[in-house]
C-alpha positions, 0 to 999 in steps of 0.5 A: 457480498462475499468472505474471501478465504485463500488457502496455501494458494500456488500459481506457476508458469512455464510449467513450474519454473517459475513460481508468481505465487507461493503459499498465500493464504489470507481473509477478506472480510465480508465488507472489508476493503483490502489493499494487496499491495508490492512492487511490480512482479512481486504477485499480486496481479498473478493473485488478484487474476485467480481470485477472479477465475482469470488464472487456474490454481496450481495449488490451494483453495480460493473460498467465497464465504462457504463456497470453493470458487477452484472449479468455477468460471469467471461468469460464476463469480459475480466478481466486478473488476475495473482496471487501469484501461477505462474499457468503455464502449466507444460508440455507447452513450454513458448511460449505456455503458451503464447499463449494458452489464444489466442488458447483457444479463436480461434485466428489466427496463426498470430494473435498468433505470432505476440501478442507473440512476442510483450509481448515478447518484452514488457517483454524482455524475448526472451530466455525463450521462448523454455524452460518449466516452470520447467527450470524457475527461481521464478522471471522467472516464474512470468514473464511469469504469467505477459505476458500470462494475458496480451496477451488477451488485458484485460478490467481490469488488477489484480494483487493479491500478485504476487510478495510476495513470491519473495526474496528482490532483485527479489521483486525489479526488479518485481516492475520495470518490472510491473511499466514498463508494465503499462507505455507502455500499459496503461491498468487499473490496479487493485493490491491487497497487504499487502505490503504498499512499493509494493503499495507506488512504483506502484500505481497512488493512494492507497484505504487503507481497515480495516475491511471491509471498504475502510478508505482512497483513495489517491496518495501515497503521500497524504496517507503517509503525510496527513493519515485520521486515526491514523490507516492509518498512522500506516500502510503506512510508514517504520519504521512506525510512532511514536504516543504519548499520550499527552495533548495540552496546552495554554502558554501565548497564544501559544498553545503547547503539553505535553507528561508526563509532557514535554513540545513539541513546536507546534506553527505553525499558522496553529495549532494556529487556530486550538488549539481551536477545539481540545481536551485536550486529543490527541495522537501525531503522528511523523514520525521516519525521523523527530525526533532529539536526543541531549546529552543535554536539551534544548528548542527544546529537552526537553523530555527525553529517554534512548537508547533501542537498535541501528541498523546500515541501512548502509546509515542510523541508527534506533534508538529505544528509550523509551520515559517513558512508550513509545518506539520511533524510530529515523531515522538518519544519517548513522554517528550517534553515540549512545549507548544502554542505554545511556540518551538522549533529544528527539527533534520533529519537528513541522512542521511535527507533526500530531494529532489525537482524542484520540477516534476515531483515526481520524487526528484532523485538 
């Protein structure tokens, strides 16, 4: 097991003209399962791949614990990776698909064995071990892409997309099992997704990238509550958060916030010695869990929407409302009642409203 240190690190292609990589330095703990996670082109395979000795550098330093990995080749790393292709060998049983990295490097027969059979263990999967990769199932086969990067006890342990191509439920499971092998094993993990639920359930902490750049680094819980960008807070959350373009205001003393003119209570302590520094111009981020609807006008529900569409979850109904010119979803109760159409009072609770520059995108405050 290995720290994971980079340092300003750089990667271009079309000799510099286009720059995948820009300035990325960040810590993976020894032990710690870090999720890299951004939309697709945004850097992180481009990352992940010098990590692991695939990509040269075209700046910066990559560290494992006290040692500059720049120069040294893939074999050298002691990295184990499973991608989203299973990568099995066709004509090998599973035991052997195990087994064939401890093979490759010279390891004794009992050696052998016995590491097979603790993964196996690991992984419960004893009843696969005699059949061939064609009789696997998805899920199956994935399983056994986990347990043969695991066989060579690996510095650092990657993971890019494994579990994408797999259905909802499988997808779930996946996520258990994975959780699960990091528990037991404690190894450092790196997992490269788009996906931000895979990367809120698995991860210790979570480096959001765009464009090229890491733009947040933070436990679950603080990139979900506390996002340093309206970008970030766009991105992590489903359904994703609800931004409107509103202007703050002084009411006898009290700050508050106007969309199109209604008025939206913001009268927190915290946001009294705030009001100050923020400009006129903001844009309003709420999450769909902490927006309220009411059949009639009142204090705390004084702008109005018409229903778009309603969507029964089962446990929970979405609601899509559109505010003047602005669409906003609504997570309530599986027992709420509304009607496409139908005119209604949007209440948002303060004490959960985020603000952000209307410029930059960063969160004010």
């Amino acid at each position: 097991m290995a720290t994971v240190r980079l340092h300003h690190l750089h990667k271009s292609y079309d000799r510099g003209k286009t720059m995948a990589v820009k300035d990325v330095s960040l810590e993976i703990a020894d032990g710690e399962f870090m999720a890299l996670l951004g939309p697709s082109g945004c850097g992180k395979s481009s990352t992940m791949r010098m990590i692991a000795g695939l990509e040269e550098l075209s700046g910066g330093e990559i560290w494992f614990n006290d040692t500059l990995m720049n120069r040294i080749p893939p074999k050298g790393r002691n990295v184990a990776m499973v991608f989203e292709s299973y990568a099995l060998y066709p004509t090998l049983s599973v035991y052997e698909n195990l087994a064939f990295p401890l093979r490759s490097a010279g390891k004794p027969l009992d050696e052998i064995e016995r590491r097979v059979r603790e993964i196996v263990g690991i992984l419960q999967c004893e009843d696969l071990l005699q059949l061939k990769p064609a009789n696997l199932s998805s899920g199956q086969s994935q399983l056994v892409g986990l347990g043969r990067a695991l066989m060579r006890q690996p510095n650092v342990f990657i993971m890019d997309e494994p579990i994408s191509h797999l259905d909802t439920r499988l997808r779930s499971r996946m996520r258990s099992y994975i959780k699960r092998l990091h528990i037991e094993l404690g190894y450092t993990m790196l997992y490269v997704t788009h996906d931000q639920e895979e990367a809120m359930a698995l991860a210790d902490r979570i480096a959001i990238m765009d464009v090229g750049q890491v733009v947040q680094i933070g436990t679950p819980g603080e990139v979900f509550h506390q996002p340093a960008s309206r970008y970030v807070a766009g991105f992590v959350g489903e359904p994703p958060m609800n931004f409107l373009e509103c202007q703050t205001e002084q009411n006898g003393g009290s700050p508050s916030l106007s969309y199109k003119g209604h008025p939206i209570p913001w009268g927190s302590s915290e946001h009294t010695r705030a009001a100050g520094q923020v400009p006129r111009d903001v844009v309003v981020g709420i999450r769909p869990f902490y927006v309220s609807l009411a059949g009639e006008r009142s204090a705390s529900h004084n702008v109005p929407a018409e229903v778009f569409v309603v969507e029964p979850m089962g446990d929970t109904t979405v609601v899509t409302v559109k505010a003047e010119d602005t669409r906003i979803q609504i997570v309530g109760e599986q027992k709420m009642r509304v009607n496409s159409g139908e005119v209604l009072w949007l209440g948002f609770d303060p004490a959960h409203l985020l603000l952000f520059d209307k410029d930059t995108g960063l969160r004010l405050g």
